[in-house]
C-alpha positions as CSV (number, residue, x, y, z in Angstrom):
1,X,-20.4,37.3,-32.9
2,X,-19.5,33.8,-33.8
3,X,-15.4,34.3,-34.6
4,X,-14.2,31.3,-31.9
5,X,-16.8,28.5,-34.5
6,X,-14.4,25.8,-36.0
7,X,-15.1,25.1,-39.6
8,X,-15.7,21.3,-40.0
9,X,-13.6,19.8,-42.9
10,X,-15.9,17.7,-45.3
11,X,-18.8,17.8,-43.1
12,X,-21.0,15.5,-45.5
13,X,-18.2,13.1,-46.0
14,X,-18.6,10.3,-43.9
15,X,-15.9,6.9,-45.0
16,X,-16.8,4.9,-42.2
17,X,-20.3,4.7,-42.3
18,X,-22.8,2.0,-43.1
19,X,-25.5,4.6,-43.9
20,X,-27.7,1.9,-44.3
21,X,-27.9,1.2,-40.6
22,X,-28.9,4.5,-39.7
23,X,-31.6,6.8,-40.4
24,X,-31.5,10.0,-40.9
25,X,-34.3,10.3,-38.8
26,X,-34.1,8.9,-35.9
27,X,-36.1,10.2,-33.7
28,X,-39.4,10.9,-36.1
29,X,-41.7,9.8,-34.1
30,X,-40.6,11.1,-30.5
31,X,-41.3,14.6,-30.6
32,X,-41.0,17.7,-33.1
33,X,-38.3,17.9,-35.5
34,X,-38.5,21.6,-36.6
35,X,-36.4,23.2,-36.1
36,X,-33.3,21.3,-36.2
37,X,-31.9,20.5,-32.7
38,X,-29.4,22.4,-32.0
39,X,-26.1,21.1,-30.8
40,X,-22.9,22.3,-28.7
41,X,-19.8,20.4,-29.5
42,X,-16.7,21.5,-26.9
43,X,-13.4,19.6,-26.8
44,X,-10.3,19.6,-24.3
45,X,-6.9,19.6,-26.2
46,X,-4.9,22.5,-28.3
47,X,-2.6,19.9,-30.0
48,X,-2.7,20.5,-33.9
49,X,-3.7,16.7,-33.7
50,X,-6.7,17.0,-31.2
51,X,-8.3,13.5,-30.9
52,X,-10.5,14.7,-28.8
53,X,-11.4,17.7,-31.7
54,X,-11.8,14.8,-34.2
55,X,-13.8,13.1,-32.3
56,X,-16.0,16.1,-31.8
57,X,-16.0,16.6,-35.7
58,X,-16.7,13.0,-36.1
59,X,-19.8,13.6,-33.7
60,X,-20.8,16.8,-35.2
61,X,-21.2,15.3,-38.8
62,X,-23.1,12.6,-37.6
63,X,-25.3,15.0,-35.7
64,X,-25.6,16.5,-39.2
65,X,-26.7,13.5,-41.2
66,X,-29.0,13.2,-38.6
67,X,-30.3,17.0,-39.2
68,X,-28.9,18.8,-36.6
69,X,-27.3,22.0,-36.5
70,X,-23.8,22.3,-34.7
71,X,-21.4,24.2,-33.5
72,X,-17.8,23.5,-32.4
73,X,-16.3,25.8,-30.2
74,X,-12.9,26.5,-29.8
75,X,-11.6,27.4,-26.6
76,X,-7.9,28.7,-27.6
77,X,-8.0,32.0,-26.3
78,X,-9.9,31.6,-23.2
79,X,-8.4,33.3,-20.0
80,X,-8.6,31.2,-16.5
81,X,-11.8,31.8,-14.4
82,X,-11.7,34.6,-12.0
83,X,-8.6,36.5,-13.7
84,X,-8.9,40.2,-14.4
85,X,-11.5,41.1,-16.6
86,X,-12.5,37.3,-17.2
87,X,-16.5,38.3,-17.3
88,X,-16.1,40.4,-20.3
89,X,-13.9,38.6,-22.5
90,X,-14.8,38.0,-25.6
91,X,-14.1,34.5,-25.6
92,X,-16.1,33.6,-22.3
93,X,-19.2,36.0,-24.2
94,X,-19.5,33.9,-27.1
95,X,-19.1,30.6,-25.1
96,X,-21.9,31.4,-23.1
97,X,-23.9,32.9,-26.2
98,X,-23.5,29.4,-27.6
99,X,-24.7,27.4,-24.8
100,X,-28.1,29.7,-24.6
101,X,-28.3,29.0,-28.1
102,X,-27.9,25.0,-27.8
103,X,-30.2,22.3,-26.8
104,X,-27.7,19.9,-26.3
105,X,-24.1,19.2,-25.9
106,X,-21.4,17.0,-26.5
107,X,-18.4,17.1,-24.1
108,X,-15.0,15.5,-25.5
109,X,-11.6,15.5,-23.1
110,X,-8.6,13.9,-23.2
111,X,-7.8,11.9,-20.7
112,X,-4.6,13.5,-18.2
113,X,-3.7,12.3,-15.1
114,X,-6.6,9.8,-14.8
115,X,-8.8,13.2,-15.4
116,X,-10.4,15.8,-17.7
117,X,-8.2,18.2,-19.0
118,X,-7.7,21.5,-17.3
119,X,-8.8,23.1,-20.8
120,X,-12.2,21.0,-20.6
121,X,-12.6,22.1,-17.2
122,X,-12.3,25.8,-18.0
123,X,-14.6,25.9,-20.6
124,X,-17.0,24.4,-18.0
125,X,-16.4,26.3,-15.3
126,X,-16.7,29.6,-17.6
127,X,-21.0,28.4,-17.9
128,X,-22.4,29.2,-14.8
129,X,-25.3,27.5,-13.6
130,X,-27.6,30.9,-13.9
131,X,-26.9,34.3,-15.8
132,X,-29.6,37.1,-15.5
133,X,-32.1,34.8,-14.1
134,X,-31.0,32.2,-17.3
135,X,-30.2,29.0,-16.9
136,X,-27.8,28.3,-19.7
137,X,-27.4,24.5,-19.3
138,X,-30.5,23.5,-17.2
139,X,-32.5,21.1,-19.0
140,X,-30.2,20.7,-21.7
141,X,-29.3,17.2,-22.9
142,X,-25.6,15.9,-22.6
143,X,-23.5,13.4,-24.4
144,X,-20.1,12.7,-22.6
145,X,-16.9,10.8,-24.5
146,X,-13.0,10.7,-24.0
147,X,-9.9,9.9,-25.7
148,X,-6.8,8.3,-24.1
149,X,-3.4,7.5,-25.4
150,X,-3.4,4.0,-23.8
151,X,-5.6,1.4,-22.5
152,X,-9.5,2.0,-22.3
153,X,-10.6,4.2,-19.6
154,X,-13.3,5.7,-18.1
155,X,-12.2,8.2,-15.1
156,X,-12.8,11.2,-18.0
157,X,-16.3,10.4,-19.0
158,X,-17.1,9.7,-15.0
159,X,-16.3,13.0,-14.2
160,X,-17.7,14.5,-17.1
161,X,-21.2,12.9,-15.7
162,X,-20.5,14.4,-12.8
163,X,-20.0,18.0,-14.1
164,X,-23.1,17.2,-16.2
165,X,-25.4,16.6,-12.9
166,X,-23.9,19.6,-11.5
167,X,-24.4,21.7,-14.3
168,X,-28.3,20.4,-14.2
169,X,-28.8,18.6,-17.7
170,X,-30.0,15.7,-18.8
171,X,-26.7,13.4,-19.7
172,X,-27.6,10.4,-21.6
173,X,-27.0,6.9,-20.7
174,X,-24.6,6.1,-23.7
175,X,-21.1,7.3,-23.5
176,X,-17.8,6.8,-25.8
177,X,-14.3,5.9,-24.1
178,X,-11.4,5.9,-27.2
179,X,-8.4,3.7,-26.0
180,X,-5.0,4.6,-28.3
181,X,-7.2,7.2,-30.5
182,X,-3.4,7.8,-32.4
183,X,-4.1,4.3,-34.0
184,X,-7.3,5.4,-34.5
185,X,-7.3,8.0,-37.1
186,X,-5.7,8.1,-40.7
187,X,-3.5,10.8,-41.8
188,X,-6.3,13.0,-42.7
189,X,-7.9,13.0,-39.2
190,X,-10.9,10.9,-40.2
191,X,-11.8,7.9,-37.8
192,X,-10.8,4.6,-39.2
193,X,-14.0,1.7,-39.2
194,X,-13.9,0.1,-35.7
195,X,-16.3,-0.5,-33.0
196,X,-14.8,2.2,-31.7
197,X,-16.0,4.7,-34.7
198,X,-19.8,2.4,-34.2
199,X,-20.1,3.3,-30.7
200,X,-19.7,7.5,-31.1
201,X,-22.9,6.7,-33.5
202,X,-24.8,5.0,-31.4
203,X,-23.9,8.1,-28.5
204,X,-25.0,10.6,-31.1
205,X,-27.9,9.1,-32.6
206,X,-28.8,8.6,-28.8
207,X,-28.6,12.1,-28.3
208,X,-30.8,12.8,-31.5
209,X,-33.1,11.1,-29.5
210,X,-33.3,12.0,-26.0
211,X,-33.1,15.6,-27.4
212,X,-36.1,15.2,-29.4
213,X,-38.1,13.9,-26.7
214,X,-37.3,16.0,-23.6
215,X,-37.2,19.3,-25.9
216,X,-41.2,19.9,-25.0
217,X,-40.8,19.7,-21.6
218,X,-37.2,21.1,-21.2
219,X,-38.7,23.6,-19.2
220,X,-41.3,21.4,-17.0
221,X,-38.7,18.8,-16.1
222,X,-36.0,21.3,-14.3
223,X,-39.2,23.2,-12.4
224,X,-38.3,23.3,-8.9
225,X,-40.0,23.5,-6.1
226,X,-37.0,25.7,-4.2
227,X,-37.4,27.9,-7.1
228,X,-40.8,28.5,-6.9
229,X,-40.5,29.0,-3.1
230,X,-38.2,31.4,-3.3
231,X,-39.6,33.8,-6.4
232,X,-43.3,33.4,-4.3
233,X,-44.5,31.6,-7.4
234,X,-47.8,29.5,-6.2
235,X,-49.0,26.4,-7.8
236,X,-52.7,26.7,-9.0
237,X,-54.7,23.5,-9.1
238,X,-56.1,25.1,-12.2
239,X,-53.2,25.0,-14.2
240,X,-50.8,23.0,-12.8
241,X,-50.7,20.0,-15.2
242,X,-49.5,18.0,-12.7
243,X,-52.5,18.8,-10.7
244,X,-54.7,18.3,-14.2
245,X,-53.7,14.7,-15.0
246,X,-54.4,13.7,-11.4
247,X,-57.8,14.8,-11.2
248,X,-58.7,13.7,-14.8
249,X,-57.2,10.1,-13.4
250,X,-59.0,10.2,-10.3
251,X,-62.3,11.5,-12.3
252,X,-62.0,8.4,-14.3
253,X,-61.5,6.1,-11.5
254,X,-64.8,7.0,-10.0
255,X,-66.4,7.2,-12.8
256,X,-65.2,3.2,-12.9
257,X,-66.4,2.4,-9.8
């Protein structure tokens, strides 16, 4: 069931791009690019006039142009964490169905009260670090920006870091921080040119990349030791990799000598 996706109004459409400056491509020669990388978009507002939703669909058509797929969620109907019958909403369901699905997010809040939204934080808090022996954010690569209705900050997109180490993924070093993002949009709710608008590129096409890359060894970068202790999985010298590309560096070494 896929009934809480947002649509994304004129997703080829992009005003306030210098295509030229960006490939479609961009990370070609950093890993495998079939299939398309698969994206998450969440945001933290209601408000008919989101900024922090149209900075998400801003992101999620650059994703596109990039060939990504994405998906928007919309959180609307979500009921709080640990009220009656929370587990089996339908809402909280398809959230979590999403985040199996992704490879990579993009979190968007507002900024309120020099922090994430509450609605940002739920949708967070509904992903639990494991489900049925399932990681469903472990590994994953993370992209973090805000919005704020007056001067630049960057409490939201700290936290969001934050929340992104504790939920185990890989959060990218790039990050986007909208000051005044009313003055920022035109009537339509596309982003206006500004270096604003350039850096929410260079976070995605970031993304596109560190995505690309880690997606091989997803898995083998989030392998814990813990883990293995407490499942009684051994390592074997003999097919640990780890283990492989030591020995094969040491073999070469004397061979050297």
């Amino acid at each position: 069931m896929m009934d809480r996706l947002r649509d994304l109004p004129d997703p080829d459409h992009l005003p306030a791009l210098d295509p030229a400056c960006l490939s479609a491509s961009p990370a070609a020669d950093l890993g495998p690019l079939d299939p398309a990388p698969r994206i998450l978009l969440l945001y933290g507002s209601l408000r008919e006039r989101s900024y922090s939703r149209l900075c998400v669909e801003e992101a999620a058509r650059l994703l596109r142009f990039m060939g990504c797929e994405t998906r928007i969620f919309d959180p609307s109907d979500l009921p709080l964490p640990g009220s009656a019958g929370d587990e089996d909403h339908p809402a909280v369901k398809e959230l979590r169905e999403h985040a199996f699905w992704s490879e990579g997010m993009v979190w968007c809040s507002p900024e309120r009260h020099g922090q994430v939204s509450g609605l940002m934080k739920l949708q967070i808090d509904h992903l639990p670090l494991s489900m049925g022996g399932v990681r469903p954010t472990q590994g994953r690569t993370l992209a973090v920006m805000q919005v704020s209705g007056g001067s630049q900050s960057f409490n939201t997109v700290n936290t969001l870091r934050l929340l992104g180490r504790w939920m185990r993924m890989i959060t990218i070093p790039n990050q986007s921080s909208v000051a005044k993002a009313f003055q920022e949009f035109d009537d339509a709710g596309r982003m206006l040119p500004s270096a604003y608008y350039d850096r929410i590129v260079d976070v995605m096409e970031e993304l596109v990349r560190f995505t690309v890359l880690t997606r091989p060894h997803a898995v083998r970068l989030v392998d814990r030791y813990s883990e293995r202790k407490s499942e009684g999985v051994t390592i074997s010298a003999g097919t640990d990799l780890s283990a492989i590309a030591l020995m094969a560096v040491r073999g070469g070494q004397g061979g050297e000598a």
